[in-house]
C-alpha distance (Angstrom), angle and dihedral (degrees) to the residues before:
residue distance angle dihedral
X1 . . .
X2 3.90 . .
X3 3.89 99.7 .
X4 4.66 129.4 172.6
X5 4.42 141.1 136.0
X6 4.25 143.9 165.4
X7 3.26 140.4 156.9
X8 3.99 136.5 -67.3
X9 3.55 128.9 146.3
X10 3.57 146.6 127.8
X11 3.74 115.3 -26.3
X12 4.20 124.9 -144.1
X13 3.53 124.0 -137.9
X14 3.75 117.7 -170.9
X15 3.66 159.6 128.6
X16 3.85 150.6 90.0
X17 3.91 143.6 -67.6
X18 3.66 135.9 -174.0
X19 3.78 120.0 -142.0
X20 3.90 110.4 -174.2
X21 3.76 131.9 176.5
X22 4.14 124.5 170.9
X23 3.28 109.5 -24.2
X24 4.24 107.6 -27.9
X25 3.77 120.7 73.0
X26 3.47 120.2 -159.8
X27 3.78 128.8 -151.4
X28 3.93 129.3 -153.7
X29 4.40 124.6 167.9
X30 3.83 124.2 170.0
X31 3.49 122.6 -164.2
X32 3.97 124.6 -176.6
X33 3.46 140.2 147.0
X34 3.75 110.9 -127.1
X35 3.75 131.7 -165.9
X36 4.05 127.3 -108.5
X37 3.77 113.4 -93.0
X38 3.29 102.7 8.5
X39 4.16 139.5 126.9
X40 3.69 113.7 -129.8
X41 3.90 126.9 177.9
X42 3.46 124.5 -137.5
X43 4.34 138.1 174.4
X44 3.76 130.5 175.7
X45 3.63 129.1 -126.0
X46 3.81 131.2 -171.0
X47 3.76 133.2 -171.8
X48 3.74 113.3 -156.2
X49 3.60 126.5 -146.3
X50 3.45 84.9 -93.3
X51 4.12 100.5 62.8
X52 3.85 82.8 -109.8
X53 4.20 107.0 142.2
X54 3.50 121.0 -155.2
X55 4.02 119.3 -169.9
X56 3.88 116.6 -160.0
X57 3.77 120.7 -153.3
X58 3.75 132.8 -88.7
X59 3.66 118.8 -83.8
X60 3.51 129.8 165.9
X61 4.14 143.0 -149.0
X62 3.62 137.1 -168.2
X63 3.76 125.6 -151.5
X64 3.62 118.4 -138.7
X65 3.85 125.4 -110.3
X66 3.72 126.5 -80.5
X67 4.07 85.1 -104.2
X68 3.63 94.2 41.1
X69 3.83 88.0 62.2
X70 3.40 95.3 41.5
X71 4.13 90.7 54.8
X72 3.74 88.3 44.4
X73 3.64 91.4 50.6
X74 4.11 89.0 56.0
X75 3.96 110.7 18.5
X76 3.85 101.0 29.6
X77 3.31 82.4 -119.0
X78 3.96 141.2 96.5
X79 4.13 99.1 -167.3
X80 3.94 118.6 108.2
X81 4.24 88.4 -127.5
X82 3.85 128.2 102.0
X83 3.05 124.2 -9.9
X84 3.65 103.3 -6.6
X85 3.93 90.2 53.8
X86 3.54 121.4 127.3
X87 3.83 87.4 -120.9
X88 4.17 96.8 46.4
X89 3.88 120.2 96.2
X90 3.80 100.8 -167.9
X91 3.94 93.2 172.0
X92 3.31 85.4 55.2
X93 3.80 100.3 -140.5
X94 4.03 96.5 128.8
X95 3.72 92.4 -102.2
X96 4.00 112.3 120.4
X97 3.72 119.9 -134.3
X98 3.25 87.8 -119.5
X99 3.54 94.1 56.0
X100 4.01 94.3 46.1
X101 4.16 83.5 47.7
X102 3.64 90.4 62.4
X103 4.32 101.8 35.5
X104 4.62 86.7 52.4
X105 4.32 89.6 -107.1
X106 3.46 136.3 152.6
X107 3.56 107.6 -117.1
X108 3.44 106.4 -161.4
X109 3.76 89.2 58.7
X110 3.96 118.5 71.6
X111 3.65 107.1 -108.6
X112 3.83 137.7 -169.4
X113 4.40 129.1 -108.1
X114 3.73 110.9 -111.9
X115 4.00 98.3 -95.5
X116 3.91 110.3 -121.0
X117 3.83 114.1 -115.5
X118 3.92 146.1 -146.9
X119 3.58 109.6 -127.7
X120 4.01 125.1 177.2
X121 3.97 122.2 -148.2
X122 4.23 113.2 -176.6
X123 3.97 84.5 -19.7
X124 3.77 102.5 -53.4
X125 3.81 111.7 116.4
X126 3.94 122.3 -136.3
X127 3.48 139.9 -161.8
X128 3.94 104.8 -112.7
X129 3.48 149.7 -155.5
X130 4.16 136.8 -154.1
X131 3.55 124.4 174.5
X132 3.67 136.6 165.9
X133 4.17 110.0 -119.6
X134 3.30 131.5 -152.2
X135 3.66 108.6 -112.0
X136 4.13 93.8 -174.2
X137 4.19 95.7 42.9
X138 3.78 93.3 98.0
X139 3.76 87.5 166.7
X140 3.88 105.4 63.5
X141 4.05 141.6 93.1
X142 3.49 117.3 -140.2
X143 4.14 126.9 -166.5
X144 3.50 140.3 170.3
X145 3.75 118.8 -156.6
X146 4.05 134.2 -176.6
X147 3.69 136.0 -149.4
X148 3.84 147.9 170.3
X149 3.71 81.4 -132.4
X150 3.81 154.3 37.5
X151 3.95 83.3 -124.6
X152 3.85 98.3 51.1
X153 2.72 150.7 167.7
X154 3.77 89.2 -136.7
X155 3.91 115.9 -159.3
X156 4.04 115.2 -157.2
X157 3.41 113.1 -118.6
X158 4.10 107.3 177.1
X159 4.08 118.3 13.9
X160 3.89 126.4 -175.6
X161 3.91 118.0 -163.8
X162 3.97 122.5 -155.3
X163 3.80 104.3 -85.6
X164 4.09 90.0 12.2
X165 4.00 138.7 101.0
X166 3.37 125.1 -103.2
X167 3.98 103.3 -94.6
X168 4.24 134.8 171.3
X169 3.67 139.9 89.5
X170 3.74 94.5 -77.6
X171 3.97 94.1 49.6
X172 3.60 104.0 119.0
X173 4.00 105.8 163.1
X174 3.45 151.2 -36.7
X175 3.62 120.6 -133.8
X176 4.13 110.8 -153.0
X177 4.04 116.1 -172.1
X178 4.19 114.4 -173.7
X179 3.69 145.6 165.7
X180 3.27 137.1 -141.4
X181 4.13 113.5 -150.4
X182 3.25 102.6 -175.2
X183 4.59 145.2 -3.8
X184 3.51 99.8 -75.7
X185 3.96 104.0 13.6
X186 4.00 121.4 114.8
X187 3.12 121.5 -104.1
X188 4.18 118.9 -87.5
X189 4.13 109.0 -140.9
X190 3.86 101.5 -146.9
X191 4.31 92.9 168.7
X192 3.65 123.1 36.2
X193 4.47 111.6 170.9
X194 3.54 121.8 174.7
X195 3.63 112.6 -160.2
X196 4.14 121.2 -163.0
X197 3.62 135.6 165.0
X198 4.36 137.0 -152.9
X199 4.00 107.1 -107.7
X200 3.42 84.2 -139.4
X201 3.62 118.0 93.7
X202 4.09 120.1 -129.7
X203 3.70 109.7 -111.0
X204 3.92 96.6 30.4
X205 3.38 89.0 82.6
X206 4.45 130.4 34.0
X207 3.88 91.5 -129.4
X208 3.50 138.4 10.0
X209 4.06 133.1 174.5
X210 3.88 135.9 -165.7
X211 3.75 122.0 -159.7
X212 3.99 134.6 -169.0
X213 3.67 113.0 -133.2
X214 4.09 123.6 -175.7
X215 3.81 133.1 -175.9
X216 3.83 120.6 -177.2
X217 4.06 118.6 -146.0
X218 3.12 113.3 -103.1
């Protein structure tokens, strides 16, 4: 199997500042939740105590990428090199970062391959797959593929796109936990489990495999 997962997601920006001159103080805070990799514009205004309005300039910010928070988050560090490279396994548990990125893991902690599974549908048993997704890794390609052998050739039997639903004949469910902090807040996705199946039944065949394969956008 080629297994991984971590933790992206929406970023908050927010707060409050006091500007005071003579004897009026005047207070301005922003709060809004902003979107991975994007450019957003932004100016203060104030009105004194006076009625007075005062417009500061345009300036601009861009949030990092889903995967850029994730390596900050871990590495202290948003670059694609060393350690925090897609390619580098720094617990060294045979699980790529890239891998651990997309399956919501820590991956400076050694961590374990989703087991494969022997699920029954109207009495037939299947070769099965769970894995833990991702919910905040907007940026990745998931697929599961099955085969009579190690070799292949595989056949995809459940793809998810960046942005899309899980979708394919071996799709069986998706399993979404959230909470909900406070009225008004969005929800927070704490659980996210994909589960998938072969379309092959067990017995029909002397062997068969499943693998996890993941691509991250550029």
């Amino acid at each position: 199997m080629i297994i991984g997962g971590g933790l992206g997601g929406d970023l908050l920006i927010g707060g409050g500042i006091i500007i005071g001159g003579g004897s009026s103080n005047v207070n301005a805070s922003a709060s809004a939740a902003v979107q991975p990799q994007k450019t957003y514009h932004f100016r203060l205004r104030l009105t004194d105590s006076y009625g007075n309005q005062f417009t500061g300039s345009d300036a601009t910010f861009t949030t990092p990428s889903a995967v850029e928070a994730w390596r900050q988050q871990h590495f202290g560090s948003m670059t694609n090199t060393g350690n925090a490279a897609d390619d580098a396994n720094p617990a060294g548990d045979g699980i790529t970062n890239l891998m651990k990125y997309a399956l919501w893991m820590n991956p400076t902690q050694p961590g374990t391959q989703p087991p494969a599974v022997v699920t029954e549908v109207s009495g037939i048993r299947y070769l099965g797959m769970n894995f833990p997704r991702n919910p905040y890794a907007s940026d990745v390609f998931y697929e599961v593929q099955a085969a009579d052998s190690p070799l292949g050739p595989w056949t995809t039997v459940m793809s998810l796109t960046p942005g899309g639903l899980p979708s394919g004949p071996g799709f069986v469910s998706e399993d979404v936990a959230s909470l909900v902090s406070g009225i008004g807040s969005q929800p927070v996705i704490y659980s996210d489990v994909i589960y998938v199946r072969d379309t092959v039944p067990l017995g029909s065949t002397p062997h068969r495999f499943m693998r996890l394969q993941v691509q991250r956008q550029p």
